[in-house]
C-alpha positions in Angstrom: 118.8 -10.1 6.2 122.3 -10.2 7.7 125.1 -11.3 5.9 128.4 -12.1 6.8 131.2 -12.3 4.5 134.6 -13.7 5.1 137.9 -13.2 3.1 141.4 -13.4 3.6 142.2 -16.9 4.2 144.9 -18.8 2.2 148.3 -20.8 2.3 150.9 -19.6 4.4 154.2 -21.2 5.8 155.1 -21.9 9.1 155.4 -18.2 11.3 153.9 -16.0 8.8 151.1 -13.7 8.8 147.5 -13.5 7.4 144.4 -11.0 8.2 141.2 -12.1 7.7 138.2 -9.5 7.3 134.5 -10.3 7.9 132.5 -7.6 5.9 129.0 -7.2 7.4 125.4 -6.1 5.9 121.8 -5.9 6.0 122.0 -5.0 10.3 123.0 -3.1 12.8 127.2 -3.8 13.0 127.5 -1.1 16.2 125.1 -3.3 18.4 126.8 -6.9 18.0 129.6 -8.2 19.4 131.6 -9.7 16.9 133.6 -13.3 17.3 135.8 -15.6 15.4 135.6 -19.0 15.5 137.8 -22.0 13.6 137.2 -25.5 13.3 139.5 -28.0 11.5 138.3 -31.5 9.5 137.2 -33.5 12.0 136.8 -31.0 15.1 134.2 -29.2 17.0 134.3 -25.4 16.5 136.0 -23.4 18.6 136.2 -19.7 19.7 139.1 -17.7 18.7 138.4 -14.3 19.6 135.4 -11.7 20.9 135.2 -8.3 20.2 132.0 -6.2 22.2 130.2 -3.8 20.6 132.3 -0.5 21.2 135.4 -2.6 20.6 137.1 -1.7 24.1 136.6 -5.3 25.1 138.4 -8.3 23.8 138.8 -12.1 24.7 141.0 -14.6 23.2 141.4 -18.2 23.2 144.7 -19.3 25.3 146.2 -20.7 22.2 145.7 -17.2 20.2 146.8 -14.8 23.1 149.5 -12.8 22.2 149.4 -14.1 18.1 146.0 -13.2 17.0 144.3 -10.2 17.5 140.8 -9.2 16.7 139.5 -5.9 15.7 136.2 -4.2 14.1 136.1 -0.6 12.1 132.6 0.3 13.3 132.2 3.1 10.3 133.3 0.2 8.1 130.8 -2.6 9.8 133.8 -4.9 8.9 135.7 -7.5 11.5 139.2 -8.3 11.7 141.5 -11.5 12.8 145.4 -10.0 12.7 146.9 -13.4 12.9 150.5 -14.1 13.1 153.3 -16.4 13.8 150.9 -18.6 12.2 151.6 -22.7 13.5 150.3 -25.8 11.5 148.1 -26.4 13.9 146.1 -23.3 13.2 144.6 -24.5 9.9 141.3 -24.7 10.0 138.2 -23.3 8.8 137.7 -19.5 10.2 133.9 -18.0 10.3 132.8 -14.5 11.9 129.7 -14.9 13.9 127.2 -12.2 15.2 125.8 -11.9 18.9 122.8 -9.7 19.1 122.2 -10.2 23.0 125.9 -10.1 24.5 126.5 -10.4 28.3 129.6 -10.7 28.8 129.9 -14.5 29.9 129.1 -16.5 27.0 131.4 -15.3 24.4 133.0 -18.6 23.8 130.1 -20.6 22.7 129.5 -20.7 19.7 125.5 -21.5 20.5 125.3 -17.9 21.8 125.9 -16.3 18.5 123.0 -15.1 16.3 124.9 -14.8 12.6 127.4 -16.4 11.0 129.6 -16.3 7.5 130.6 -19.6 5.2 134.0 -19.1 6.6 137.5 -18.7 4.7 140.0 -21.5 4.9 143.5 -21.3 6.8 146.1 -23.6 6.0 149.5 -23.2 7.6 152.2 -25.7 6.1 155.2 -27.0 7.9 
């Protein structure tokens, strides 16, 4: 059974920094690609960030390019979301998602993703 764990979420003002981790079990990390995805109270989810499977490929929202970076430690099977300069409009729900059968198109919705966490909540106050 594969299990996806997230952690790392909290309360953070306006510009500051969090990293979130998605620890991973019970498959096989090396042949997923690995996504974030974040959806706030009343919102549809949305992609946030792709990783592919050797981690040499990576795909961002426009709204996260050049503030969040994603990242995965293979020997670890654990995800990573660097985010920073953090804006209120960030908050939101965050949950790592796992895409067995990756082609390099449909990275950005969410439908094509196999696994997914409970998520870890973001809030980013003013």
């Amino acid at each position: 059974q594969v299990q996806l764990v997230e952690s790392g979420g909290g309360l953070v003002q306006a510009g500051g920094s969090l990293r979130l981790s998605c620890a991973t079990s019970g498959g096989t990390f090396t042949t997923y690609a690995m996504g974030w995805f974040s959806q706030a109270p009343g919102k549809e989810r949305e992609f946030v960030a792709m990783i592919n499977m050797r981690g040499d490929t990576e795909k961002y929202a426009d709204s996260m390019k050049g503030r969040f970076t994603i990242a995965r430690d293979n020997a670890k099977n654990t995800l990573y979301l660097h985010m920073n300069d953090l804006k209120p409009e960030d908050t939101a729900i965050y949950f790592c998602a796992a895409d067995k059968f990756y082609d390099g198109y449909y990275y950005s919705d969410s439908r094509a993703y196999d696994y997914w966490g409970q998520g870890t909540q973001v809030t980013v106050s003013s």
